[in-house]
C-alpha positions as protocol buffer text, in pm:
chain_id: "A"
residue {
  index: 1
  type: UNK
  ca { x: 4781 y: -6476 z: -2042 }
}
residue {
  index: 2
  type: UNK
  ca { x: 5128 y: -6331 z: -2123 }
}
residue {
  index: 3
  type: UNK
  ca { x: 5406 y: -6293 z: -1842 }
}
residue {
  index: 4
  type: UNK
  ca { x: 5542 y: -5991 z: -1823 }
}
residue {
  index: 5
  type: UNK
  ca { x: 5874 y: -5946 z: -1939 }
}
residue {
  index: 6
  type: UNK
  ca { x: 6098 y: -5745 z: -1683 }
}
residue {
  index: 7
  type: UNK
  ca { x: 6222 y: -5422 z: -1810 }
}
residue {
  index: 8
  type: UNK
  ca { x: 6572 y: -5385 z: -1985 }
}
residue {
  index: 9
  type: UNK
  ca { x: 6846 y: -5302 z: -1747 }
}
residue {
  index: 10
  type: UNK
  ca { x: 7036 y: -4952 z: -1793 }
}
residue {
  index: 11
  type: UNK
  ca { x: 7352 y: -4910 z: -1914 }
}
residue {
  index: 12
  type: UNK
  ca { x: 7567 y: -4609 z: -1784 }
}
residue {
  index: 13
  type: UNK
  ca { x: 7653 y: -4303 z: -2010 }
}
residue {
  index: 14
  type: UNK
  ca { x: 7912 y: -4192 z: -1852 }
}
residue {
  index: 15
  type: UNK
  ca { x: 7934 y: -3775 z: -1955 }
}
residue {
  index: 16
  type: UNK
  ca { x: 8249 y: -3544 z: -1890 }
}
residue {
  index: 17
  type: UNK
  ca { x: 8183 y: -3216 z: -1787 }
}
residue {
  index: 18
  type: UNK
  ca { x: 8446 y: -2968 z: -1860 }
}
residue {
  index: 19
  type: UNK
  ca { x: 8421 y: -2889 z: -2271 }
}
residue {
  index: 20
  type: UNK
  ca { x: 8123 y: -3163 z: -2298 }
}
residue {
  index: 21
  type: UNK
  ca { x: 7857 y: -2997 z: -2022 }
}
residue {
  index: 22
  type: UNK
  ca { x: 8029 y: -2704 z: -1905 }
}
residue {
  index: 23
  type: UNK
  ca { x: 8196 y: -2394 z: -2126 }
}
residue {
  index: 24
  type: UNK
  ca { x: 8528 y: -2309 z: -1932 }
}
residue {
  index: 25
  type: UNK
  ca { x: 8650 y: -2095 z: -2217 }
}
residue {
  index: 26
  type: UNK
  ca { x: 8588 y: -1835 z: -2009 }
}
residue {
  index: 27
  type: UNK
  ca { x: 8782 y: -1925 z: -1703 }
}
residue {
  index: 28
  type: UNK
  ca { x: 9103 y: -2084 z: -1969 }
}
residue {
  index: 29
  type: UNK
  ca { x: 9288 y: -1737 z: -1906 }
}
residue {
  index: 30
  type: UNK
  ca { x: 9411 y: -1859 z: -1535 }
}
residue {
  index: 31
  type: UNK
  ca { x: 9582 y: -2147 z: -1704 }
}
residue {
  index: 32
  type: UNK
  ca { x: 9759 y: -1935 z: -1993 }
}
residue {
  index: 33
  type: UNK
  ca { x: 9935 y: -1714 z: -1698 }
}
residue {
  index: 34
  type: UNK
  ca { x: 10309 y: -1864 z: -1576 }
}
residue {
  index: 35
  type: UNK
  ca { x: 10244 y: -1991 z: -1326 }
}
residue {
  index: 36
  type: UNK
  ca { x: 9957 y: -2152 z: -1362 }
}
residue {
  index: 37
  type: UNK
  ca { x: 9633 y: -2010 z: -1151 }
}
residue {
  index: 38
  type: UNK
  ca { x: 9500 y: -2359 z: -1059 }
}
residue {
  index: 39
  type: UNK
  ca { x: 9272 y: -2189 z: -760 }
}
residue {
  index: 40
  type: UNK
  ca { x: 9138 y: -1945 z: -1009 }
}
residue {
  index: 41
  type: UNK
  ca { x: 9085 y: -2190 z: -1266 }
}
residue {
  index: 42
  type: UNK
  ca { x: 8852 y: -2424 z: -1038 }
}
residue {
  index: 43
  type: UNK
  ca { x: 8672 y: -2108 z: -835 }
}
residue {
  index: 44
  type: UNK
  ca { x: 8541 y: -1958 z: -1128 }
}
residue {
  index: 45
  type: UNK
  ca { x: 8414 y: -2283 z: -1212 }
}
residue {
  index: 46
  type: UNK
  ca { x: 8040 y: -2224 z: -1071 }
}
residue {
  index: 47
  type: UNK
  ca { x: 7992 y: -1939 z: -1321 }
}
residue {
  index: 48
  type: UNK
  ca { x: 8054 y: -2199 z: -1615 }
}
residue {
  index: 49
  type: UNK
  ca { x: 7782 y: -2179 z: -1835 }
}
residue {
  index: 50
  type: UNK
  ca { x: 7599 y: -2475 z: -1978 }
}
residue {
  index: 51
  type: UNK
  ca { x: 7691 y: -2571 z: -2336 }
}
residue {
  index: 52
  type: UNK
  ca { x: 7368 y: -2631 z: -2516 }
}
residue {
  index: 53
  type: UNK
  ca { x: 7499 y: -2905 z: -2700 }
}
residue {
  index: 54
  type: UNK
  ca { x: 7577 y: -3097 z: -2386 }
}
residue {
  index: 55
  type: UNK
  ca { x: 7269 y: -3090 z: -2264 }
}
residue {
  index: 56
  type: UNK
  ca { x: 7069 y: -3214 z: -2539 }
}
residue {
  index: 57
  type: UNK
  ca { x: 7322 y: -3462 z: -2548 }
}
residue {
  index: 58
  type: UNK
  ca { x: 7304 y: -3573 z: -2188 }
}
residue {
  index: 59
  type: UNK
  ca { x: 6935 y: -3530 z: -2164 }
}
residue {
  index: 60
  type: UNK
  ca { x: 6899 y: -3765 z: -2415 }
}
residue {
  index: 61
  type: UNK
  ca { x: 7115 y: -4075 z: -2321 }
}
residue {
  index: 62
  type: UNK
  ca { x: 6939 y: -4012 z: -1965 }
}
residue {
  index: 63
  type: UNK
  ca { x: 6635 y: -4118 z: -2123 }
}
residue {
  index: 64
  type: UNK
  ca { x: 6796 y: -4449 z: -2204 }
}
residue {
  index: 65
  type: UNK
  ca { x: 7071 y: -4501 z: -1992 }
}
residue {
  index: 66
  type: UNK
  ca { x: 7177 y: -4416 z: -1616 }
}
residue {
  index: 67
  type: UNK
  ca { x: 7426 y: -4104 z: -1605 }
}
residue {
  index: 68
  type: UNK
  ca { x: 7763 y: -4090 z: -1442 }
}
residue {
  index: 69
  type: UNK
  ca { x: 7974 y: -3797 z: -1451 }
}
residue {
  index: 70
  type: UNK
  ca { x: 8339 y: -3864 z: -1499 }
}
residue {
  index: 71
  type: UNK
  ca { x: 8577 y: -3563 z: -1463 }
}
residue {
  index: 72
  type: UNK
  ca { x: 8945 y: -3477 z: -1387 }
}
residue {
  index: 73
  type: UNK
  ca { x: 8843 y: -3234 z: -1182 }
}
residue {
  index: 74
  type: UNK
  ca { x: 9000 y: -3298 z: -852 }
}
residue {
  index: 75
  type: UNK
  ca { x: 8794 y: -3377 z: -535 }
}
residue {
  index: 76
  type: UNK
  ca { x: 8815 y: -3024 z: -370 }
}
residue {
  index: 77
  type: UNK
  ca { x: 8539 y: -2960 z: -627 }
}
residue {
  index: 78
  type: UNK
  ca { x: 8288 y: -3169 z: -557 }
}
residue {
  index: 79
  type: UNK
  ca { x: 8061 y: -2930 z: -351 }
}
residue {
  index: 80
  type: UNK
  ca { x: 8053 y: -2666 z: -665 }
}
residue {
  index: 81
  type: UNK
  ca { x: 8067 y: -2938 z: -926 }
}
residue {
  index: 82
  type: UNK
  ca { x: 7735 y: -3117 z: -736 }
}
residue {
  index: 83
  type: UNK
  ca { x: 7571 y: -2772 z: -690 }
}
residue {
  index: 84
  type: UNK
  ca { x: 7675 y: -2666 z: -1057 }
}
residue {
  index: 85
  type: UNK
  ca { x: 7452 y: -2988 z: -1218 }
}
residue {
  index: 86
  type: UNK
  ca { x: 7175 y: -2943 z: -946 }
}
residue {
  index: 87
  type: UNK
  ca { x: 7134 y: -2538 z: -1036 }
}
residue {
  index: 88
  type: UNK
  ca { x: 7137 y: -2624 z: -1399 }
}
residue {
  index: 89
  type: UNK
  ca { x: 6918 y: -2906 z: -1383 }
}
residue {
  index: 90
  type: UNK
  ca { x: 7128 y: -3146 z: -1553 }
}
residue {
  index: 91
  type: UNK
  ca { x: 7011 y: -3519 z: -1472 }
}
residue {
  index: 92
  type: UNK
  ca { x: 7108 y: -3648 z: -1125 }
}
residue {
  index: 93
  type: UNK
  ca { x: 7356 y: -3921 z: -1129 }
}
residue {
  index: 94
  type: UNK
  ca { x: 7704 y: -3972 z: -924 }
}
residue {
  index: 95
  type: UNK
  ca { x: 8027 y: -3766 z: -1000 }
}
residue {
  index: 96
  type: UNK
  ca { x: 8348 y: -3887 z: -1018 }
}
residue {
  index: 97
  type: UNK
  ca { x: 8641 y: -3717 z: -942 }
}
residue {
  index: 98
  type: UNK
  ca { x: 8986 y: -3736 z: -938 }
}
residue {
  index: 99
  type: UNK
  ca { x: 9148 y: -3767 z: -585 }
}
residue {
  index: 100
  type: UNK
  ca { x: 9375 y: -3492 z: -469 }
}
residue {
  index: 101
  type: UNK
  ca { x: 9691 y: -3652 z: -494 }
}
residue {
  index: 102
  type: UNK
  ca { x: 9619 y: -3770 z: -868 }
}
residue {
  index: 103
  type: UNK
  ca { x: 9840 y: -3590 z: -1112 }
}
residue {
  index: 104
  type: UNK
  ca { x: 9813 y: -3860 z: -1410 }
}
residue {
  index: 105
  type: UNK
  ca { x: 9735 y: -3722 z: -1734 }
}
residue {
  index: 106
  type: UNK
  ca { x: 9311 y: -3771 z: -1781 }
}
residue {
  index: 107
  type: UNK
  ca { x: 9365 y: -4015 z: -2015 }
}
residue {
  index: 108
  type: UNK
  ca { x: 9491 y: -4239 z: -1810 }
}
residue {
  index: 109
  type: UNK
  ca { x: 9315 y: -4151 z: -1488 }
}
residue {
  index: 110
  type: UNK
  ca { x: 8957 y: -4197 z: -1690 }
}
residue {
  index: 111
  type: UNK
  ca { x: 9031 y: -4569 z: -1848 }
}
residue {
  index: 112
  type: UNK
  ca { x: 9101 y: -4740 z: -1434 }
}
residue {
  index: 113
  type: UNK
  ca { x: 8815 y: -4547 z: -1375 }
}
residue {
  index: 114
  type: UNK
  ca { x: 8594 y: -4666 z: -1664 }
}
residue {
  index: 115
  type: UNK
  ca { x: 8708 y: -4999 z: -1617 }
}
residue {
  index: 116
  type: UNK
  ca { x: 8591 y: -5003 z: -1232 }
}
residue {
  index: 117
  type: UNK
  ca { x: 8255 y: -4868 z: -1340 }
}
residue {
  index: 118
  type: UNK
  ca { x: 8199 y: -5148 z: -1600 }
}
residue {
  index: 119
  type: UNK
  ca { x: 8235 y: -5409 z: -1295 }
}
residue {
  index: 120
  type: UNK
  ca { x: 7881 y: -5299 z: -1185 }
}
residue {
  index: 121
  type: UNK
  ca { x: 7698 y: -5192 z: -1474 }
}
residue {
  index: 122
  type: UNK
  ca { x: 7825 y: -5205 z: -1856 }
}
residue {
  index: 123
  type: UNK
  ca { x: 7919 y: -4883 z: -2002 }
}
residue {
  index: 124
  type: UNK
  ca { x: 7686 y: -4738 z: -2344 }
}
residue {
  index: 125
  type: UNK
  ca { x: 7921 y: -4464 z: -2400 }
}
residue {
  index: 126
  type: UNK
  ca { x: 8148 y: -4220 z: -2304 }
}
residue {
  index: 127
  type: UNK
  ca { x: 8136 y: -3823 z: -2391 }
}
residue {
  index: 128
  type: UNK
  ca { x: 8455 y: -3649 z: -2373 }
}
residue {
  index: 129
  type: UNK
  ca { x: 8587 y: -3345 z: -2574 }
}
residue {
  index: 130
  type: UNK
  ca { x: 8978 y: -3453 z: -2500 }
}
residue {
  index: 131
  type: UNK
  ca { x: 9125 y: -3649 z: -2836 }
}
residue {
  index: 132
  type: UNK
  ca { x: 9389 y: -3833 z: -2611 }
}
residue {
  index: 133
  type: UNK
  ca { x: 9124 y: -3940 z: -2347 }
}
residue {
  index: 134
  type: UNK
  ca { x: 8895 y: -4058 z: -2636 }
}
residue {
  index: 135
  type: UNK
  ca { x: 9177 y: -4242 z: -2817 }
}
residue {
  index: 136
  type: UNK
  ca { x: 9243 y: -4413 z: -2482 }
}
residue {
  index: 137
  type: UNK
  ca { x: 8867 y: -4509 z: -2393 }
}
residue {
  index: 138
  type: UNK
  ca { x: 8872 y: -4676 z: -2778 }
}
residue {
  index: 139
  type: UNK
  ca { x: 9191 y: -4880 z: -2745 }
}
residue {
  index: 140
  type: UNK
  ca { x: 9043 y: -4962 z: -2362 }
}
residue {
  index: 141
  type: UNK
  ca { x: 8675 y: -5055 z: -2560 }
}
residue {
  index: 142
  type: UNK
  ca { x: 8447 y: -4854 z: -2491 }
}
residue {
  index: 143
  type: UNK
  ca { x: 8249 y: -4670 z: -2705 }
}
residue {
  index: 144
  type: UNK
  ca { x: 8280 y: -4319 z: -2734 }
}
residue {
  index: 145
  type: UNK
  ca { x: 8092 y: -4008 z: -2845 }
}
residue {
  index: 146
  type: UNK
  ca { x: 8361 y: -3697 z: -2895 }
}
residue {
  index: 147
  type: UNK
  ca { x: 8206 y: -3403 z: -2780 }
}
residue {
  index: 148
  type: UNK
  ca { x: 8317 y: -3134 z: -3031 }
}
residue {
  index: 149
  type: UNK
  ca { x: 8086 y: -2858 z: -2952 }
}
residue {
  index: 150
  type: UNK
  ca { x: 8315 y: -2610 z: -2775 }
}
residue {
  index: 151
  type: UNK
  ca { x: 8602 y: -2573 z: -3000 }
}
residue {
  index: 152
  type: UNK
  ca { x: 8955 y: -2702 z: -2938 }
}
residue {
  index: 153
  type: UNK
  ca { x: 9117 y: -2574 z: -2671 }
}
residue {
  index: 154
  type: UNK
  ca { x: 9495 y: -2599 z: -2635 }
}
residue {
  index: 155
  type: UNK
  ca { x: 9526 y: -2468 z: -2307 }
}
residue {
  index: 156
  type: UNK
  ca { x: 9261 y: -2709 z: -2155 }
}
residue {
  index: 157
  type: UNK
  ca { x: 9405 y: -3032 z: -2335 }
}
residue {
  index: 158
  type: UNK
  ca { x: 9686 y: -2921 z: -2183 }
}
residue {
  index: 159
  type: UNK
  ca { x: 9539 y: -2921 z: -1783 }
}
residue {
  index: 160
  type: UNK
  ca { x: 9411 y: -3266 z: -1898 }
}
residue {
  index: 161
  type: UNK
  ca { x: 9675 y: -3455 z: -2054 }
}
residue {
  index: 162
  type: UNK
  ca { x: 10042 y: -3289 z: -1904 }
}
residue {
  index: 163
  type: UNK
  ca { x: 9881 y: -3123 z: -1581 }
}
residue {
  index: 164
  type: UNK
  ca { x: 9711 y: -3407 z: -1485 }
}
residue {
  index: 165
  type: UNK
  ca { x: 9465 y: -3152 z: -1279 }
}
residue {
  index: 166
  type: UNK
  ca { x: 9099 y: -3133 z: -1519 }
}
């Protein structure tokens, strides 16, 4: 008789969403404007489509691992950002968002973040389409995957890493 072995605990993938799930390129014009249309930027946010890259990739470390979303969004957006993943069927796991009063650039913001998350449960990998967030999350240790799919976009990496606000 053979005792059976429990199963393998889950690691976390932890996923970003905007350039790595969702395709903002078409919502980018409300940061290109002086000032800067941050309300604009985050309403039209529910009509993101799904990149189809993302979601093969997410789908298939959710097979494996337990999914976290980690974005610079701030917290005003967690009721679209929630019902955004739900209406797309993207796999269920918790969001995290930046608080209101955050304003560090992502890549910053992401690695105290990371490193809290690791506490409970060890991190797989991290997908993120910013270069400075990814650099950050390497130096930190973790293991990255750099989401490419969308294209670079000056105008976002800019929100993310001088902004401090996606």
């Amino acid at each position: 008789m053979t005792r059976e072995q429990p199963p393998p605990a889950r690691m976390l993938a932890v996923i970003d969403l905007d350039g790595v799930l969702a395709d903002v390129r078409h919502r980018l014009h409300h940061l290109s404007a002086r000032p800067k249309d941050w309300a604009g930027f985050f309403g039209a946010a529910p009509a993101d489509p799904v990149l189809a890259e993302g979601r093969r990739v997410v789908e298939a470390l959710a097979a494996v691992h337990d999914v976290v979303y980690l974005s610079g969004r701030p917290e005003g957006c967690r009721r679209d950002t929630e019902r955004w993943l739900a209406a797309h069927s993207l796999p269920p796991g918790p969001v995290h968002l930046r608080p209101a009063t955050d304003r560090r650039p992502s890549r910053l913001f992401k690695v105290e973040r990371l490193r809290v998350l690791a506490r409970s449960k060890p991190v797989a990998v991290v997908v993120d389409d910013d270069a400075a967030v990814l650099d950050a999350l390497r130096a930190a240790g973790f293991d990255v995957l750099p989401a490419t799919w969308m294209g670079e976009q000056p105008v976002l990496h800019e929100a993310q890493e001088v902004d401090g606000q996606t």
